[in-house]
C-alpha positions in Angstrom: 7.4 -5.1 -18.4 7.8 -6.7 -14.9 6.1 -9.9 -14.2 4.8 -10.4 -10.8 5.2 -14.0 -10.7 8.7 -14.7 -9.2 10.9 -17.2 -11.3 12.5 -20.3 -9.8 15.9 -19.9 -8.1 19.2 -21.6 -9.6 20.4 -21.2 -6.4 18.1 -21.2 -2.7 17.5 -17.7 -1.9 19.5 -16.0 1.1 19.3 -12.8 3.1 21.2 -11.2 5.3 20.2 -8.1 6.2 20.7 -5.4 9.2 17.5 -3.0 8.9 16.6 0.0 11.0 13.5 -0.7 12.9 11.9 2.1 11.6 12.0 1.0 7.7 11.0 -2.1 8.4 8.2 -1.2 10.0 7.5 1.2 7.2 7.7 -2.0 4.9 5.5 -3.9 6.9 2.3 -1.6 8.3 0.9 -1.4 4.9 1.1 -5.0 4.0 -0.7 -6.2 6.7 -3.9 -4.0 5.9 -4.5 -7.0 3.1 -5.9 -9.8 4.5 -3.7 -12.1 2.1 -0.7 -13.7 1.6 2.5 -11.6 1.7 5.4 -12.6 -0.7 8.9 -11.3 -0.2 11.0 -11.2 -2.8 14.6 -11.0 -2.5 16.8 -9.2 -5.0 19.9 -8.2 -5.4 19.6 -4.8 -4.6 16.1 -4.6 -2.6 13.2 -6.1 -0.9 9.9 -5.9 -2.5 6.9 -7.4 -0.4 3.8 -8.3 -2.0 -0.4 -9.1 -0.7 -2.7 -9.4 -2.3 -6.4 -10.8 -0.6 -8.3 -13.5 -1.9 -11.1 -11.4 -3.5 -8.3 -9.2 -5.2 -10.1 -6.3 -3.5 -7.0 -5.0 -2.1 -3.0 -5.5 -3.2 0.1 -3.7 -1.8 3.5 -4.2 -2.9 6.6 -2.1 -0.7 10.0 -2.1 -1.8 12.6 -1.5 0.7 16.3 -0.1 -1.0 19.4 -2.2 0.1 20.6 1.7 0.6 18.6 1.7 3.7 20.1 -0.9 5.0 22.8 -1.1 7.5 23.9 -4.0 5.6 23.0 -6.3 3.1 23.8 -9.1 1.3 21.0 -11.3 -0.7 20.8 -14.6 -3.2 17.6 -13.9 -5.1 14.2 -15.6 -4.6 10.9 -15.7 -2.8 9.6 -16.9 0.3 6.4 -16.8 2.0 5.9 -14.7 5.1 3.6 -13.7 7.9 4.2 -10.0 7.6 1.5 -9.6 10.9 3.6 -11.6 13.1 6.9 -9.9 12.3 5.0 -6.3 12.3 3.2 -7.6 16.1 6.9 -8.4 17.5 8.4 -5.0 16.0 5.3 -3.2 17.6 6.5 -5.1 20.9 10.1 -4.2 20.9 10.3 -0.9 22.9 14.0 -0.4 22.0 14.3 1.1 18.3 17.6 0.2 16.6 18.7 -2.2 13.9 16.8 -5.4 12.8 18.7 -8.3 11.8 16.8 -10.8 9.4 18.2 -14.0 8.2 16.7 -17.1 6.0 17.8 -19.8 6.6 17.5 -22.3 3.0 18.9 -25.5 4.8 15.9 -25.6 7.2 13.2 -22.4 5.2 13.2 -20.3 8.3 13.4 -17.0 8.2 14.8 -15.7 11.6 14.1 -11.7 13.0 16.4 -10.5 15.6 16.5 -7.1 17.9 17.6 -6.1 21.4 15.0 -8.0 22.9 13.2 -10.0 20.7 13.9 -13.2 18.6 11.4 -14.2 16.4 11.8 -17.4 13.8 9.0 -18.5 11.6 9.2 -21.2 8.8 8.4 -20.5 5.4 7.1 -21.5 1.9 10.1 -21.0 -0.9 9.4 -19.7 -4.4 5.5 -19.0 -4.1 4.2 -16.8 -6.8 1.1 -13.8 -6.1 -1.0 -12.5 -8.5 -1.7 -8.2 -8.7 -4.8 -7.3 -9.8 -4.4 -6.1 -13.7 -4.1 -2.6 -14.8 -5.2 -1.8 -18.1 -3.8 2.0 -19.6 -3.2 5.3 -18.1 -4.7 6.6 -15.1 -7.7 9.3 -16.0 -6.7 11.7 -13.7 -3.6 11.6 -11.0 -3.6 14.3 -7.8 -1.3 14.5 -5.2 -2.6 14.7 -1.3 -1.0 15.2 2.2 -1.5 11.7 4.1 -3.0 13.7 6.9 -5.8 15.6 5.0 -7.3 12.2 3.6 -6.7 10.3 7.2 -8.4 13.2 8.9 -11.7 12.9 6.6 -11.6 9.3 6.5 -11.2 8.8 10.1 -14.8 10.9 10.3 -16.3 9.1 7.4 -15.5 5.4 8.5 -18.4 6.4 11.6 -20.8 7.8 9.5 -21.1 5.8 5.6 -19.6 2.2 5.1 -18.8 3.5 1.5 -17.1 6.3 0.7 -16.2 7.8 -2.8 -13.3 9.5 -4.1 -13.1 11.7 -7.0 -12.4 14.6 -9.1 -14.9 17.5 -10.3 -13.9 19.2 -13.4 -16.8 21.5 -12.9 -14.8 22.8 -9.9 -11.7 22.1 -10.2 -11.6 19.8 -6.8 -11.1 16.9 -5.5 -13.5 15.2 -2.6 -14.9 11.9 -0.5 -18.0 11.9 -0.2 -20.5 9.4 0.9 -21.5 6.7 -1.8 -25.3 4.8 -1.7 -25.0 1.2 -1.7 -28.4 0.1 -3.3 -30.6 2.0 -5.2 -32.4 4.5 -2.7 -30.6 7.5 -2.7 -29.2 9.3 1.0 -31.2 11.3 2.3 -28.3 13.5 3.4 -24.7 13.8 2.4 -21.7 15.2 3.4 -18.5 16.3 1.0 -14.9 16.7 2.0 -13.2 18.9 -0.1 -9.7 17.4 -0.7 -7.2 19.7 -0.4 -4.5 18.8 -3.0 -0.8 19.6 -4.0 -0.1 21.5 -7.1 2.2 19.4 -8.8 3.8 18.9 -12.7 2.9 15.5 -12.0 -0.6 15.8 -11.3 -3.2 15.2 -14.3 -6.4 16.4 -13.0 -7.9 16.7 -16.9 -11.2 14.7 -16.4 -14.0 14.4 -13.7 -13.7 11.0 -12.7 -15.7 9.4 -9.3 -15.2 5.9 -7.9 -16.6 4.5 -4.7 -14.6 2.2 -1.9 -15.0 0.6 1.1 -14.6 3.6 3.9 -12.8 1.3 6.4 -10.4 -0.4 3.6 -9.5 3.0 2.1 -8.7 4.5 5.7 -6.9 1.4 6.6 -4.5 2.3 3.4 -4.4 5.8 4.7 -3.6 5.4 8.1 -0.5 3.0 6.9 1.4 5.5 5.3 3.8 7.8 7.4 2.5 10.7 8.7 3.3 14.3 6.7 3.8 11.9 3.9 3.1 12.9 0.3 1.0 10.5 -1.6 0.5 9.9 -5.4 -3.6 9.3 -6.1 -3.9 7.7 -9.8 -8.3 6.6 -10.0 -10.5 6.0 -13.1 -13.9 4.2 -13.0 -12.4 1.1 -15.0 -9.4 -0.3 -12.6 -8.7 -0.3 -9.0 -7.9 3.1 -7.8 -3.8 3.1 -6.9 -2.3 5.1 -4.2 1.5 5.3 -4.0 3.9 7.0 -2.0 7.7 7.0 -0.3 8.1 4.2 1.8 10.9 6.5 4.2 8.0 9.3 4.3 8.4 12.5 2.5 7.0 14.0 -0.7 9.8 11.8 -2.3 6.9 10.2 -4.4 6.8 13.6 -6.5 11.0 13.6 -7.0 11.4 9.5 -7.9 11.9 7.2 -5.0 13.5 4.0 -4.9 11.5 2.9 -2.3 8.3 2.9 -3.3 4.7 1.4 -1.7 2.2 1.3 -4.1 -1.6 0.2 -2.9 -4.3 -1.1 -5.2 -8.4 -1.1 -4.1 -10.8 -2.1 -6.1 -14.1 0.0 -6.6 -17.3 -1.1 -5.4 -20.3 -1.1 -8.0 -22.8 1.7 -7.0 -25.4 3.2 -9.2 -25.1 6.2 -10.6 -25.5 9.8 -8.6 -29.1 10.9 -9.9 -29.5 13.9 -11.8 -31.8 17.0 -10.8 -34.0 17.6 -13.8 
């Protein structure tokens, strides 16, 4: 099984990479919805980028292929980046094109380079992050269009600061809904009916129904392409896990070597009452 925890480097990592601007903002966009540290770790033949915040509410990790790379050539390691300040001067670069990123192990400076922009930033060598722990198999796995959960989301972040996410068995559906956050129950509530993708992947076998901060699960949503398939894995025992193509796609369903995979952590709510 993989560890997490990067190893220490015979050798100082190196990179050398030319990266279109639109993968590596792809790589980036989700990281930077964790209010953490983000840990890049080189490899021989891909990038994988790691955050996780403090309160291990919220973890992403992104692994961007070496085959969607104009070039690349790569000493492994980790290093410590800003992921916001390299996503801000992408954002600002209004030609799209090819990225060049180089660290630098003489002076730990990780240099970003485009048409118009040149952006250097020193950084911390062989730092290790911690993911939150998954214990078992997922109780039930459905697959969703990226636009049919933002669309919901986007009305439910103005209306309940705690959303949940779940399957019926009852009815065979999927649906957010709005969650209670103390013990009086809403005195209305509103259901979205999750339209889903019937895949041989899914595993829809048990009702299962897990609350989560509205605005943290929409932030998730929103940083994943658009017409993007993604993979939803939930239980009420471990942080629900959404994962999907980092390139866009329903590549998620076929095996991707570019995966993004996002961890949140449920909040505790007390259980829906039942009508007697």
């Amino acid at each position: 099984m993989r560890s997490w925890l990067p190893t220490s480097s015979p050798t100082p990592p190196q990179l050398e990479a030319e990266i279109p601007h639109a993968h590596l903002h792809q790589l980036l966009e989700p990281l930077v919805v964790v209010d953490g540290q983000t840990i890049l770790n080189i490899g021989g033949d891909a990038l994988v980028a790691t955050s996780v915040d403090e309160q291990v509410v919220t973890a992403v990790e992104a692994t961007l292929h070496k085959s969607l790379c104009h070039s690349y050539e790569a000493v492994p390691g980790s290093i410590a980046i800003d992921a916001g300040e390299l996503l801000n001067v992408l954002t600002a670069e209004r030609n799209t094109g090819v990225v060049q990123l180089h660290y630098d192990s003489e002076d730990s400076t990780l240099q970003f380079t485009h048409s118009s922009f040149v952006h250097t930033q020193t950084v911390a060598v062989d730092v290790a992050v911690e993911k939150p722990e998954i214990d078992g198999s997922p109780d039930t796995t459905t697959y969703h269009q990226r636009n049919d959960l933002a669309h919901a989301l986007q009305y439910f972040t103005d209306h309940a600061s705690v959303v949940a996410f779940g399957y019926d068995d009852s009815k065979d559906e999927c649906y957010l809904e709005e969650a209670t956050i103390g013990d009086t129950a809403l005195e209305t509530t509103t259901r979205f009916h999750c339209p889903r993708e019937q895949l041989p992947g899914a595993n829809p076998t048990e009702s299962v129904r897990s609350a989560f901060s509205t605005t943290k699960l929409y932030a998730l949503v929103e940083s994943v392409p658009p017409e993007t398939l993604i993979r939803a894995d939930y239980t009420e025992t471990f942080p629900l896990r959404l994962s999907w193509d980092l390139t866009g796609g329903d590549g998620i369903d076929q095996g991707t070597l570019t995966e993004v995979s996002a961890l949140l952590a449920p909040y505790e709510v007390p259980d829906t009452p039942t009508a007697e």
